[in-house]
MARVOTI-163073 format. One record per residue (C-alpha): residue number from 1; y, z, x. Coordinates in pm, 1 decimal. Example, Ala and Ser with C-alpha at 12.3 -4.5 7.8 and 13.67 -1.06 7.14 Angstrom:
2
LUMDO  resi  y  z  x
LUMDO  1  -450.0  780.0  1230.0
LUMDO  2  -106.0  714.0  1367.0
// end
This chain:
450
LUMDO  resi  y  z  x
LUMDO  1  0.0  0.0  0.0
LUMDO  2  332.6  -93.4  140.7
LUMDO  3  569.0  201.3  229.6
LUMDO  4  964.8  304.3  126.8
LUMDO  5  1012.4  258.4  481.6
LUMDO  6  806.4  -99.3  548.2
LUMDO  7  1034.4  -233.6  277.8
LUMDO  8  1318.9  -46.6  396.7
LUMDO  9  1229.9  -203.1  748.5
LUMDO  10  1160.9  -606.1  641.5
LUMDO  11  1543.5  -560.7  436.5
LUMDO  12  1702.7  -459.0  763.3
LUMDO  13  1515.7  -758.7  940.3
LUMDO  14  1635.8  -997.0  679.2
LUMDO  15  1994.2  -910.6  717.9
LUMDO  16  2041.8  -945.9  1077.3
LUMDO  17  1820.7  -1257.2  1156.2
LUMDO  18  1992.6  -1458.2  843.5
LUMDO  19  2349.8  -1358.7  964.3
LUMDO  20  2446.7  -1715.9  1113.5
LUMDO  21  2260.3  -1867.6  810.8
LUMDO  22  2569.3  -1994.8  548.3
LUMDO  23  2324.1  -2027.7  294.8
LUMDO  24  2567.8  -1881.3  -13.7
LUMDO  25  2736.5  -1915.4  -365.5
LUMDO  26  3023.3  -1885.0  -536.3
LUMDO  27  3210.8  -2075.9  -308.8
LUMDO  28  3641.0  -2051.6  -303.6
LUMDO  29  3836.0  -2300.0  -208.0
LUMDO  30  4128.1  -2019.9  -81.9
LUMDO  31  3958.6  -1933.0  181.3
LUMDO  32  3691.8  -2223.9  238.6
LUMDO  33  3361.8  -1993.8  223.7
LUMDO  34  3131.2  -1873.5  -23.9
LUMDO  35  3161.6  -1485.0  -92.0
LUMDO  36  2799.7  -1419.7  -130.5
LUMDO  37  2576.5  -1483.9  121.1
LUMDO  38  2176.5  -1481.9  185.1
LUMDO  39  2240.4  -1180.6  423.0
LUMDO  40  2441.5  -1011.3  187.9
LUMDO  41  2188.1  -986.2  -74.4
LUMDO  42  1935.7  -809.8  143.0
LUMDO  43  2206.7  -570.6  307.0
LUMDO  44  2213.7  -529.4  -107.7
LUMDO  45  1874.6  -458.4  -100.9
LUMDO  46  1858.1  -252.5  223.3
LUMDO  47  2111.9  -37.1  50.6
LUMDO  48  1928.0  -6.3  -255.6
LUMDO  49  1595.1  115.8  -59.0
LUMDO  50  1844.2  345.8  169.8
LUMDO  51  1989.4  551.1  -189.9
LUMDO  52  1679.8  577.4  -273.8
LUMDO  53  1453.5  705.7  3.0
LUMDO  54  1769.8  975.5  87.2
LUMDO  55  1812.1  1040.4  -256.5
LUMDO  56  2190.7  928.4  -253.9
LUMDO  57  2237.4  1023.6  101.6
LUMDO  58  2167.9  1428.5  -52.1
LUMDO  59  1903.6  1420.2  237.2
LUMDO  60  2067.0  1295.0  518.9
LUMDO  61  2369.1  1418.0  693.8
LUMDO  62  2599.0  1102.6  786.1
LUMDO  63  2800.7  1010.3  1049.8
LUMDO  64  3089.8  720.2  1115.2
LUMDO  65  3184.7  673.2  1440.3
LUMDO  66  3493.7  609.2  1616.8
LUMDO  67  3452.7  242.5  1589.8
LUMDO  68  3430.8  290.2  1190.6
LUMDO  69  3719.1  537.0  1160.9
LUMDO  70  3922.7  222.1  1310.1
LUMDO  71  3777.4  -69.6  1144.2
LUMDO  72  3887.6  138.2  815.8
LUMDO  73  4226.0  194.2  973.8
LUMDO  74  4298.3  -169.9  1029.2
LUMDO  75  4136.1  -234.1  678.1
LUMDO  76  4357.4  19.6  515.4
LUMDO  77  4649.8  -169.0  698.5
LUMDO  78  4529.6  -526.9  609.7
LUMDO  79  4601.2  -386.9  233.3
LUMDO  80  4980.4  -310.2  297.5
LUMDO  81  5014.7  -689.8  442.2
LUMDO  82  4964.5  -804.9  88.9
LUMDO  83  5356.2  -647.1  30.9
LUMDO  84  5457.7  -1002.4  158.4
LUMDO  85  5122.1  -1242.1  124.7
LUMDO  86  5174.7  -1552.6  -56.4
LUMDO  87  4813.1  -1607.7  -126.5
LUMDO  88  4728.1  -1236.5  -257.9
LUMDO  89  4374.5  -1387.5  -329.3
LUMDO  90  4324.3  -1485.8  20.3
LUMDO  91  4432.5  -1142.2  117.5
LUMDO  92  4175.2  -953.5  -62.7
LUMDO  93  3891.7  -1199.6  1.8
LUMDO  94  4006.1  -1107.5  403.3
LUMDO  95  3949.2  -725.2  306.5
LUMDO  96  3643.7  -794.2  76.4
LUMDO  97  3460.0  -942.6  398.6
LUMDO  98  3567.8  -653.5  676.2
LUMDO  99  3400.6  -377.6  430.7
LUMDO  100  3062.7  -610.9  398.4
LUMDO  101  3091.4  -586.6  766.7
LUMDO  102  3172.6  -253.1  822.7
LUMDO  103  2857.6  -150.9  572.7
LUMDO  104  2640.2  -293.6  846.8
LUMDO  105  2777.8  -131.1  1080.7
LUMDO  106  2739.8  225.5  871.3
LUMDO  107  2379.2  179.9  803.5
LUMDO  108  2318.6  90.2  1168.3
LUMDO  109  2480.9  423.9  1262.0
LUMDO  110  2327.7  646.8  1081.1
LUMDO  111  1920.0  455.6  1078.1
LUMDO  112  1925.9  413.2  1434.0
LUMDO  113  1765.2  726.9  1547.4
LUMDO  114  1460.1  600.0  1773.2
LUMDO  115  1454.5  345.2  2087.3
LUMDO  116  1181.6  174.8  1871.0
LUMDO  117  1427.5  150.7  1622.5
LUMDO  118  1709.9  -21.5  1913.5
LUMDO  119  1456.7  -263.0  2005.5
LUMDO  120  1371.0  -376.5  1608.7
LUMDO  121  1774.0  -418.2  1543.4
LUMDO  122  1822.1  -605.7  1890.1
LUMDO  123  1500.2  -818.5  1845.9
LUMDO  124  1626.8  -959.6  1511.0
LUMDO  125  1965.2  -1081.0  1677.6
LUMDO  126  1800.2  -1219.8  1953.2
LUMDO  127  1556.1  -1422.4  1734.8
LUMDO  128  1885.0  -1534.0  1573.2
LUMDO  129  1981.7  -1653.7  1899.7
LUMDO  130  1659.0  -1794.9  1937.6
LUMDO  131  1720.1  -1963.2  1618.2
LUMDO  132  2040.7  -2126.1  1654.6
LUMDO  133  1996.6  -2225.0  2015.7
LUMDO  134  1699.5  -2399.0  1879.5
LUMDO  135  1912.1  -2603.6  1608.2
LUMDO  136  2176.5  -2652.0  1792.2
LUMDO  137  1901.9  -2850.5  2063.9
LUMDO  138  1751.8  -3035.4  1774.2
LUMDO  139  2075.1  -3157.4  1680.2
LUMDO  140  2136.4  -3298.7  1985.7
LUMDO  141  1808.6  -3481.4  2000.2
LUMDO  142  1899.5  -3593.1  1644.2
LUMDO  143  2251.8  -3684.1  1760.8
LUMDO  144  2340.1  -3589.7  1412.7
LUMDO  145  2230.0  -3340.7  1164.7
LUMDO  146  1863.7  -3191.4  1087.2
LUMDO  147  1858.0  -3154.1  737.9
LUMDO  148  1983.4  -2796.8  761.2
LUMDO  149  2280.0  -2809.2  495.1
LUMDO  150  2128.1  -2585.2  272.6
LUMDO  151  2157.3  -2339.2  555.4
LUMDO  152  2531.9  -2415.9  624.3
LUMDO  153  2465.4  -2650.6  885.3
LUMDO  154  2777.4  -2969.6  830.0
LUMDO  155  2694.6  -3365.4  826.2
LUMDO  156  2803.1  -3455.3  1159.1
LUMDO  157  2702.3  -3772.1  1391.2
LUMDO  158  2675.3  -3698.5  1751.6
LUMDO  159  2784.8  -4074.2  1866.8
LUMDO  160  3136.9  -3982.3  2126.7
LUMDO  161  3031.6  -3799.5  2465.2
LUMDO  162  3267.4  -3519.5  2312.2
LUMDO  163  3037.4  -3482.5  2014.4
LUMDO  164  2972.4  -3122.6  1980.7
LUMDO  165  2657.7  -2943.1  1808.8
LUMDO  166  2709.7  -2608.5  1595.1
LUMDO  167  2373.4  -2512.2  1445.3
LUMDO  168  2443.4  -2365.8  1139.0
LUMDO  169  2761.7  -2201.2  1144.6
LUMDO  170  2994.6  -2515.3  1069.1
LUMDO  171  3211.9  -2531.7  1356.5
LUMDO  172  3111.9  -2551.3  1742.5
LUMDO  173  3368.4  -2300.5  1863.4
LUMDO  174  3231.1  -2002.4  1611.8
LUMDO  175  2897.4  -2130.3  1740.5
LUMDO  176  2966.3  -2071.4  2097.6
LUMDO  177  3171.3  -1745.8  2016.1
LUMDO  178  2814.4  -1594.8  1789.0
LUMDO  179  2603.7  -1718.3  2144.3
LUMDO  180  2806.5  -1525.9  2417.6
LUMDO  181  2825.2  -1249.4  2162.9
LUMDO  182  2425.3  -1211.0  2223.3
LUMDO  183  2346.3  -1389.7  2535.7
LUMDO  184  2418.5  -1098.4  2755.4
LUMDO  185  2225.4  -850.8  2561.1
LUMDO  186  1885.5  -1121.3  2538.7
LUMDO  187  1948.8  -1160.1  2934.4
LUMDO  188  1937.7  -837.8  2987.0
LUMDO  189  1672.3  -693.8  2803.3
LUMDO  190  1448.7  -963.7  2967.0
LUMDO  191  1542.9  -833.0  3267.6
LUMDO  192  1437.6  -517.3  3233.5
LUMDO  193  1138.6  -575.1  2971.7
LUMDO  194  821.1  -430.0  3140.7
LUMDO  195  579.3  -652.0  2900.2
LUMDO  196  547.5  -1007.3  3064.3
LUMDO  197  503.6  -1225.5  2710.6
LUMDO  198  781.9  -1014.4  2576.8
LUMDO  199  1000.5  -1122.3  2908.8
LUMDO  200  870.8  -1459.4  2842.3
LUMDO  201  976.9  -1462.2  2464.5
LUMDO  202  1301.2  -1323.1  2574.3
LUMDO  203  1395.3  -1567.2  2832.4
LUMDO  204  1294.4  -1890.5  2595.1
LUMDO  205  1522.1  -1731.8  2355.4
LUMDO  206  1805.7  -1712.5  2647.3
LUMDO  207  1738.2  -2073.4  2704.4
LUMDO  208  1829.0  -2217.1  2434.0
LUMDO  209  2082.4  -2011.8  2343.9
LUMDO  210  2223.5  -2095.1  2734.9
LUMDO  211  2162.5  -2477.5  2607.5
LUMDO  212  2321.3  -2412.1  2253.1
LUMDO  213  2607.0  -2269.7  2434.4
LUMDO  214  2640.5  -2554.3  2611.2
LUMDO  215  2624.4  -2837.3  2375.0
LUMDO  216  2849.5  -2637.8  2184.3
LUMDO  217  3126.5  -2794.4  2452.8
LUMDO  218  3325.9  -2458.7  2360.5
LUMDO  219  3570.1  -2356.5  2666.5
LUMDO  220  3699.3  -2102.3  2507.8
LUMDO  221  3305.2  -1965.1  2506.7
LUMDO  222  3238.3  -2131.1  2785.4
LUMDO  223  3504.5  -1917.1  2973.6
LUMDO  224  3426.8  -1569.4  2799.1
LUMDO  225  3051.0  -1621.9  2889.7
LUMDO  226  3135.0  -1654.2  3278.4
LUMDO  227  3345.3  -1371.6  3294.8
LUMDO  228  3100.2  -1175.6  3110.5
LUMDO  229  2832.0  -1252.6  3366.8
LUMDO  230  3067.6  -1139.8  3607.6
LUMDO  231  3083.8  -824.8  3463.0
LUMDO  232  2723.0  -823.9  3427.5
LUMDO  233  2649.9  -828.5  3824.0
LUMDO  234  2900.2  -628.5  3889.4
LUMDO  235  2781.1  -324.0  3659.8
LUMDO  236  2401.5  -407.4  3779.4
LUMDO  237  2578.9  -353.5  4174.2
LUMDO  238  2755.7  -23.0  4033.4
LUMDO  239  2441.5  162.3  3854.9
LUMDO  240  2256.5  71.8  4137.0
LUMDO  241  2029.5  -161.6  3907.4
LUMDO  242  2035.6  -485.9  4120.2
LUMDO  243  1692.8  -467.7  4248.2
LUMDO  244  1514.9  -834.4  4436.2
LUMDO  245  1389.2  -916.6  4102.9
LUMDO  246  1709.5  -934.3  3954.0
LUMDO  247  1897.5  -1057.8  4190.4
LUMDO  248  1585.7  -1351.1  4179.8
LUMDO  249  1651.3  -1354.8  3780.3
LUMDO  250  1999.7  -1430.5  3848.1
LUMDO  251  1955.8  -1662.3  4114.5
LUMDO  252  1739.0  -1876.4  3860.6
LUMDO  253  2016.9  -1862.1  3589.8
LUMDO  254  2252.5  -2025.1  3838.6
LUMDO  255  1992.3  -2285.8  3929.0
LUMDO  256  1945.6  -2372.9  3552.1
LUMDO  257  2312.7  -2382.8  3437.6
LUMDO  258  2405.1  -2581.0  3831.7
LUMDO  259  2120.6  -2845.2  3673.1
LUMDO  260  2267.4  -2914.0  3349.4
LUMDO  261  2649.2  -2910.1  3475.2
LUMDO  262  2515.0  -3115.3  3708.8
LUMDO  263  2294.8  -3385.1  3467.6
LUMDO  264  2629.1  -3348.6  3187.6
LUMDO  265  2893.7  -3346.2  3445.3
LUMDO  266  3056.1  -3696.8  3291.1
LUMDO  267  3021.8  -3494.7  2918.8
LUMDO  268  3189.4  -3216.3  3032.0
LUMDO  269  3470.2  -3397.1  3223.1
LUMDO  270  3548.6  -3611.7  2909.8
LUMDO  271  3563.1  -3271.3  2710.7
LUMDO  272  3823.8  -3122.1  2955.8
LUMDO  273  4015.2  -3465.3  2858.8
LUMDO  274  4012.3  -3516.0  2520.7
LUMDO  275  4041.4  -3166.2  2436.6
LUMDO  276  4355.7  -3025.2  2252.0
LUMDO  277  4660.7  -3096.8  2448.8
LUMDO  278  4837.4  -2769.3  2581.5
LUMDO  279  5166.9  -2815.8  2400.9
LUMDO  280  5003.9  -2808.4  2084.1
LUMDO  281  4848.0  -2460.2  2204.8
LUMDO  282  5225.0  -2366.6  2329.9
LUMDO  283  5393.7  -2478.8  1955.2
LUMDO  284  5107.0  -2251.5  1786.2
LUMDO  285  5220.8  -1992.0  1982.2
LUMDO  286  5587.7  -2046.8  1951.6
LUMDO  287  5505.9  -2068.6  1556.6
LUMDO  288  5374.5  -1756.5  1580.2
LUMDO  289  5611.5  -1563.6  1771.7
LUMDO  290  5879.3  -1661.0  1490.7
LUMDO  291  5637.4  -1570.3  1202.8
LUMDO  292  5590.0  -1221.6  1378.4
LUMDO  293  5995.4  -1176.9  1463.7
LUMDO  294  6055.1  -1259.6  1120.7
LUMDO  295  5728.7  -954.6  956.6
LUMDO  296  5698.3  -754.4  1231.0
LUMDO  297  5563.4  -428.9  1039.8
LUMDO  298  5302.6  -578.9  792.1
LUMDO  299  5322.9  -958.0  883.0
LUMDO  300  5255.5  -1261.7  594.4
LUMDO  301  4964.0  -1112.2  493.3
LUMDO  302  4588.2  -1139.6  600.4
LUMDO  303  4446.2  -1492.8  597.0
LUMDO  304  4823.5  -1611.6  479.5
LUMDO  305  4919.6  -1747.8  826.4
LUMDO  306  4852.0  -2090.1  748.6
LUMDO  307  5093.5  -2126.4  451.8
LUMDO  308  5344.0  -2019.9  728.7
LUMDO  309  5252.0  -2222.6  936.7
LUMDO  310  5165.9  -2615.1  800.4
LUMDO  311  5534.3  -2682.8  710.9
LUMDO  312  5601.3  -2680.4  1110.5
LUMDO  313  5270.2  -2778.9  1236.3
LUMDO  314  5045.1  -2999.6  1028.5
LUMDO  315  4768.8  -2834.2  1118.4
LUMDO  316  4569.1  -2571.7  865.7
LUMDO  317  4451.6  -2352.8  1144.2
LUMDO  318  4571.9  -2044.5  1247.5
LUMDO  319  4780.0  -1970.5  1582.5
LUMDO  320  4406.5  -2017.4  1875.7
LUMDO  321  4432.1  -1594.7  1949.6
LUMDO  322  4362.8  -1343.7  1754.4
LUMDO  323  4608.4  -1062.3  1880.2
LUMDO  324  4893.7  -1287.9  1796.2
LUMDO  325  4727.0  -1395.2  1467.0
LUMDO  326  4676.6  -1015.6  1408.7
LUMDO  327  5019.8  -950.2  1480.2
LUMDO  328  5124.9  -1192.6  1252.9
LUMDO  329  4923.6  -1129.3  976.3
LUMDO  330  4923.5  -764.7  914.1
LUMDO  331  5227.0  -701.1  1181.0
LUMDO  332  5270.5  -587.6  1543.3
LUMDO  333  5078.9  -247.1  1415.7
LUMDO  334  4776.9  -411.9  1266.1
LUMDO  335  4756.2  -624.7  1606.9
LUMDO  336  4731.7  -278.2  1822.9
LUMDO  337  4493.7  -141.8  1556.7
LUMDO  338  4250.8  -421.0  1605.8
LUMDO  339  4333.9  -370.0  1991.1
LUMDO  340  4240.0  11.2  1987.9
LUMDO  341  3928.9  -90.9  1816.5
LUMDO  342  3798.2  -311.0  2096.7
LUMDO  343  3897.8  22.8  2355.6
LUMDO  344  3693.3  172.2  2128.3
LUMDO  345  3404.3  -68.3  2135.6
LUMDO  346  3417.5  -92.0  2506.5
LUMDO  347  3477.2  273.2  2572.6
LUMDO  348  3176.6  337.0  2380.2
LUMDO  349  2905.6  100.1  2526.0
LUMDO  350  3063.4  220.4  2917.3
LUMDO  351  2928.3  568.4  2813.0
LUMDO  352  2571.1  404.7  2728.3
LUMDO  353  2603.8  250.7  3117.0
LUMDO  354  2611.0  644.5  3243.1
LUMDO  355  2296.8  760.5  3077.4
LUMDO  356  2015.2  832.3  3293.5
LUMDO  357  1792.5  604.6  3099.3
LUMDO  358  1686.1  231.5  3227.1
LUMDO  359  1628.9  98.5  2859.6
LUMDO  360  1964.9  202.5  2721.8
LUMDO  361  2136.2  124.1  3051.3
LUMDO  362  2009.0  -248.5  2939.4
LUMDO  363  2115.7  -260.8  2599.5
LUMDO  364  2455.2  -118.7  2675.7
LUMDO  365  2533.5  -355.9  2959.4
LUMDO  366  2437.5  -620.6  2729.9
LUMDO  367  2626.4  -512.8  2435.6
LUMDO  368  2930.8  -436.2  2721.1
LUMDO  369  2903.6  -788.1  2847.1
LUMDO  370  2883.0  -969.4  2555.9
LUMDO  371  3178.4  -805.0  2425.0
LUMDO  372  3410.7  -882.1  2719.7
LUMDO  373  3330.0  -1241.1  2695.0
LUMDO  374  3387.4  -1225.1  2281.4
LUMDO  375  3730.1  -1085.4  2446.2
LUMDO  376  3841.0  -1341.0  2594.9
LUMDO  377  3680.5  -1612.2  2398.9
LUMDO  378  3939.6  -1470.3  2148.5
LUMDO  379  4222.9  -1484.8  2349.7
LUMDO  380  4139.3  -1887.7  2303.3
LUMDO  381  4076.7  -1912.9  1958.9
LUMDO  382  4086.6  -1719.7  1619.9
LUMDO  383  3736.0  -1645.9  1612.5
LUMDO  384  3650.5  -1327.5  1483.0
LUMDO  385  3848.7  -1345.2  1122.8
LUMDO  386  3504.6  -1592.8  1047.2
LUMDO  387  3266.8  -1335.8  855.6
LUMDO  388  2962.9  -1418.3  1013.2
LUMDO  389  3113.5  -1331.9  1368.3
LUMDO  390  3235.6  -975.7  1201.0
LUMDO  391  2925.1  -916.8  1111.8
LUMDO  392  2733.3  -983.5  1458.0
LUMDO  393  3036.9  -794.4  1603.6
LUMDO  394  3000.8  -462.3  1403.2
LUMDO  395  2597.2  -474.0  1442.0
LUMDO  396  2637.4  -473.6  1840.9
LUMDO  397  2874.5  -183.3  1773.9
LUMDO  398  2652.2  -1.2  1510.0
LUMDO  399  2385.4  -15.6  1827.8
LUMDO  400  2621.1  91.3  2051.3
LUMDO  401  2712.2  360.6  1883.9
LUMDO  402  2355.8  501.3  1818.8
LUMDO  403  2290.0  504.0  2165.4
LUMDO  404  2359.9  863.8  2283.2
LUMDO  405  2239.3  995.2  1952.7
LUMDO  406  1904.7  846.0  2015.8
LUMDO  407  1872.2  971.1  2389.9
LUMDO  408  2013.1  1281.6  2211.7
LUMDO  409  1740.2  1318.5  1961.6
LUMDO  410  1479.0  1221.1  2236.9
LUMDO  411  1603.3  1499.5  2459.8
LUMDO  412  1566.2  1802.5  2178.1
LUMDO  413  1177.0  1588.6  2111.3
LUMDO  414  1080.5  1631.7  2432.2
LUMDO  415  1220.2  2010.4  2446.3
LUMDO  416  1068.5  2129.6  2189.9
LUMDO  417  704.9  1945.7  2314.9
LUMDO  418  789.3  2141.6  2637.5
LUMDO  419  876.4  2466.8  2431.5
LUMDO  420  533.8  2420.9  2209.3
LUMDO  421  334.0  2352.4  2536.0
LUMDO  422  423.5  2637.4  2676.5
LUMDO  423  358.4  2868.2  2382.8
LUMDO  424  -6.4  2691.9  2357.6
LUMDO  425  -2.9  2830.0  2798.1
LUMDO  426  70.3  3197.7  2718.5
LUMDO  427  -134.9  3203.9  2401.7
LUMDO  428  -432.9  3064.3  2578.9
LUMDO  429  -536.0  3352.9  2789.9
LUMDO  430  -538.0  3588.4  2459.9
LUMDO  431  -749.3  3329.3  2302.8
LUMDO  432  -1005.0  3322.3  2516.3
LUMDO  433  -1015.8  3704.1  2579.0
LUMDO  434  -1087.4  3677.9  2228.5
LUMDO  435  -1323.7  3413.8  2232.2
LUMDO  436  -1540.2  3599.9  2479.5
LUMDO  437  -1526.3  3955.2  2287.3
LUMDO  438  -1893.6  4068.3  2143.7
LUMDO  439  -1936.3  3944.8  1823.3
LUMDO  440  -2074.4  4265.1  1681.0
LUMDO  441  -1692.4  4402.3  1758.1
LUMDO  442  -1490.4  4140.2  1552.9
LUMDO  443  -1317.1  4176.7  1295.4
LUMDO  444  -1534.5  4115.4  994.5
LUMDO  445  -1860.8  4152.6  1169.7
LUMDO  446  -2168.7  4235.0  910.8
LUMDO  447  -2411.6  4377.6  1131.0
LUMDO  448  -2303.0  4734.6  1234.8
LUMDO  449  -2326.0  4794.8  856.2
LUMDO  450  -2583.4  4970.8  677.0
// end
């Protein structure tokens, strides 16, 4: 018979490996995206299984975080920039998606408890990665789309050398930014797996996400994923975790991405040239800077930037970073809110670096990395307003912020095993002093009566 928690288990699986999946309804044309999603219905479901097994949460004792108690800062902000949002709609659509993200993030927080349980949440990402590295190879081979557009994947036809593939998430620069967000963290738990078909597994699902990355011809994620593995050697050199086989590990990730810069070099060079000229970048900017001069307390409201914007610039995009589209949007306030929140973030997984424990030294280094090179992927373009990102974001951060809870709870286990093992030592002795006592002199004994 299948258990609360089994269900409670395949729910949580559901919702993180179908986050990049856009299969939805009830699409709206104010913000171009459906509001229910395939993931959201079993995070519906996982929450349905969660009320029930703690009995409304009377059973459990919950916790938020510092990463929550700012993402519901910024979202309480976000709700003061509709004092001057045109679209009002778009507004509360913006707000409607950071709380679906933030619930992950809450149930990740306070479930998390076990390292079997880190390895479960991180496996299901990674096979996402797996996933859309996959697609985004196939597409390639197709030079055009698979047949995915029930999963969100576009029409496209891969015919220019600057074609670009974007598995299912619509558009190659969220593609890239979703990849570098878990790259790091499926390099780095291969390096330290101890199981050699679970290495294996783990470094064919770095592959392709390596290749998807690639294809994706994203330089803002092309950047953000360099720098990260900067930071990744670097905090290997610091912990003192950059043993031969690592540094071997390494040297064949080099090899691999030297191969296919080297085999794409004339596709990469037309990318750098056809890309978006820089003065556009600079009049986005410029844009911006007046929107933000002009609302500098609680900016044109969340996802209003555009109507701002497309008089000046025909171009229905936002300003290509997010602090300035932050600052715009919900004002100068709103912009250091979401910048305290990344602190935060960081702060957080550092900590997990300074445990003395080689499997959560792993995951945080790859949660760290992955977030530095989201960082600056962002500084590029407006990637993490796009739901699906949020949501990978805050399930990296509901990890990180189980970590020193779980090496807490695994400390008091393995007291108490030490405090029962040493009752069963003193007790022993009076045991067998008992055990080897006549029997006629035991309690109980029948036959020194009449």
């Amino acid at each position: 018979m299948v258990s609360i928690k089994q269900i409670e288990k395949f729910f949580l699986g559901a919702t993180l490996f179908c986050i990049p999946f856009g299969l939805g309804a009830i699409f709206n044309h104010v913000v171009s995206a459906d509001l229910i999603l395939i993931t959201d219905v079993f995070m519906a479901g996982l929450y349905c299984v969660w009320f029930y097994r703690t009995n409304l949460f009377s059973t459990q004792r919950l916790g938020f975080g510092a990463l929550g108690l700012a993402g519901v800062a910024l979202i309480i902000w976000s709700v003061f920039s509709m004092t001057s949002a045109i679209a009002l709609q778009a507004t509360g659509l913006g707000i409607y998606f950071m709380i679906k993200s933030l619930l992950l993030y809450f149930y990740l927080i306070n479930n998390i408890r076990t390292k079997a349980d880190i390895v479960f949440v991180a496996n299901m990402l990674i096979w996402a990665l797996l996933v859309q590295g996959l697609i985004g190879t196939l597409q390639w081979l197709a030079k055009g789309s698979i047949g995915l557009g029930f999963l969100g994947e576009r029409q496209m036809l891969l015919q220019k050398v600057q074609s670009r593939v974007r598995g299912t998430i619509g558009y190659p620069n969220r593609y890239g930014a979703i990849l570098i967000l878990l790259l790091p963290l499926a390099f780095s738990m291969a390096i330290f797996a101890k199981r050699s078909l679970y290495r294996w597994l783990l470094i064919v699902a770095s592959g392709f996400g390596l290749f998807g990355l690639f294809l994706s011809l994203s330089r803002a994620s092309w950047a953000g994923f360099l720098i990260g593995m900067v930071f990744f050697v670097i905090l290997l050199f610091r912990r003192g975790l950059l043993k031969p086989k690592f540094v071997a590990a390494f040297f064949m990730l080099i090899v691999t991405m030297i191969i296919i810069v080297g085999l794409n070099w004339d596709r990469i060079e037309r990318r750098f040239e056809t890309g978006a000229d820089g003065r556009y970048r600079a009049r986005m900017v410029d844009i911006s800077m007046d929107i933000i001069e002009a609302y500098p307390i609680f900016g044109v409201g969340l996802n209003n930037y555009q109507w701002h914007s497309y008089s000046r610039f025909n171009f229905w995009h936002p300003v290509h970073n997010e602090f300035l589209r932050f600052a715009a949007e919900t004002g100068i306030p709103g912009s250091i809110m979401f910048t305290l929140l990344l602190i935060v973030f960081l702060r957080e997984a550092y900590k997990g670096l300074l445990i003395r424990d080689t499997f959560i030294n792993a995951v945080a280094i790859g949660i760290f990395c992955g977030l530095i090179a989201f960082i600056v992927a962002i500084n590029i373009g407006p990637e993490y307003q796009h739901y699906r990102i949020k949501l990978i974001f805050w399930a990296l951060g509901g990890i990180t912020f189980a970590l020193r809870r779980v090496k807490m709870l695994e400390r008091k286990t393995e007291k108490n095993r030490a405090k029962r093992q040493q009752r069963n030592e003193v007790m022993a002795p009076a045991m067998d002093s008992i055990s080897e006592m006549p029997t006629h002199l035991l309690p109980g004994d029948q036959s020194r009566r009449p």
